[in-house]
C-alpha positions, -999 to 999 in steps of 0.1 A, spaced: 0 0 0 18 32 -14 -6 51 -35 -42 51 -18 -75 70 -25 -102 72 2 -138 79 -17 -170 82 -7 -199 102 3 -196 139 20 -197 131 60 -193 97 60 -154 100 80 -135 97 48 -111 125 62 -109 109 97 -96 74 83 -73 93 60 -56 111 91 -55 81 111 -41 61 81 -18 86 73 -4 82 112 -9 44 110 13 44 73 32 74 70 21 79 39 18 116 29 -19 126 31 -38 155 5 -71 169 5 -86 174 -26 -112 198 -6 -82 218 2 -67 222 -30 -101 227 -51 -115 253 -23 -102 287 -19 -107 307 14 -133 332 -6 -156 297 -9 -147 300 -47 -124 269 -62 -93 273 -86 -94 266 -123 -104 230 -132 -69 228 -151 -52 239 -123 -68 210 -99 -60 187 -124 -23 194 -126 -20 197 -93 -36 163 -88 -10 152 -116 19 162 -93 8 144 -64 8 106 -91 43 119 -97 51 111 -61 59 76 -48 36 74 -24 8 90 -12 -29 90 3 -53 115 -12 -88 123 4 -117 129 -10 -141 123 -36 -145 151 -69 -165 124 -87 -149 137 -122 -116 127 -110 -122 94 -95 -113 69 -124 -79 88 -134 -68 84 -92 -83 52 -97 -57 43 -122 -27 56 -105 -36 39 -71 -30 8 -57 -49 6 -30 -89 20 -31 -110 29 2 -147 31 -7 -169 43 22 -206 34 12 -222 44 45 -262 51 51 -272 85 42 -283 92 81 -249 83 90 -232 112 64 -255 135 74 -252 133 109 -210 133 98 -219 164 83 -239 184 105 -210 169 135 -190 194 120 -208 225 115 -191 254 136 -161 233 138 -122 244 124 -114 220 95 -76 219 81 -86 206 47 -117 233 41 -100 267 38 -136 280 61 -159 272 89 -189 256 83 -216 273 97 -242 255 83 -261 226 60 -275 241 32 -297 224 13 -277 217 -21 -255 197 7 -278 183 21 -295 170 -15 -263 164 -29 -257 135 0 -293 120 -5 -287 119 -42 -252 103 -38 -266 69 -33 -281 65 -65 -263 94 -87 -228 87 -78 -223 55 -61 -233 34 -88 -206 52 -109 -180 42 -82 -188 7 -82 -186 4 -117 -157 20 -121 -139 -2 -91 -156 -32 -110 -134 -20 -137 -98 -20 -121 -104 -45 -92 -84 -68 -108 -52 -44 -107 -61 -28 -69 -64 -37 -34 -102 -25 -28 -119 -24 7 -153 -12 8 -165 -2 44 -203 -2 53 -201 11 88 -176 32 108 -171 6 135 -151 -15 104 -130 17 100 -121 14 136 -119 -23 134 -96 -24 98 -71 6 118 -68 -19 149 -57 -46 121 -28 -58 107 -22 -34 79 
């Protein structure tokens, strides 16, 4: 395990396994919710994100964060190892609204509330973009390491593992 991506929905403690991985491994950690996001709540350049994205592949190891779902497959073909959180939507919500009014190191702001693209946007993920993730890790399972968790307690339980 040297080049890892940690996907899923918004909430759902993508961010808190990467940091504990990233302890666990050593592995250098990146957010894509920090590069994308500017303080001003505006993002950088599309081209930009990409390249910058590219830079990280150039490194020999890594874990990057997050999910951008129209950058998945190309991190998916760089990786080696894939960490798919497919949690219930209660569960990501409640992640979410957890950490309203809370400082965050990989958003550039505070979170002061749910608004309700958000909050649509992780009721739609289930059927508008985790279909798209499956097939895509039905795609290159062959060539990765895939774990898929369905709750947080096998998070906590994979961490206490052998890794």
């Amino acid at each position: 395990m040297k080049k890892v991506i940690v996907i899923g929905c918004s909430g759902s403690g993508k961010t808190t396994f990467a940091e504990k991985l990233n302890k666990i491994t050593g592995l250098p950690l990146y957010y894509l919710d920090a590069i994308w996001h500017k303080p001003d709540k505006t993002h950088i350049p599309r081209e930009e994100f990409d390249e910058r994205i590219a830079d990280i592949f150039s490194q020999p190891e890594w874990i990057i964060d997050g999910n951008y779902k129209r950058t998945i497959e190309m991190r998916l073909k760089e990786c080696d190892t894939v960490f798919l959180f497919d949690l219930p939507t209660e569960i990501c919500l409640q992640g979410v609204r957890e950490r309203i009014g809370k400082e965050r190191y990989d958003l550039p702001w505070l979170e002061e509330e749910l608004d309700d693209e958000f909050r649509q946007f992780i009721e739609d993920f289930p059927t508008d973009t985790l279909p798209y993730i499956y097939d895509l890790i039905d795609k290159y399972k062959s060539e990765k390491k895939v774990i898929i968790f369905k709750s947080r307690e096998e998070t906590d339980e994979y961490l206490r593992g052998d890794l």
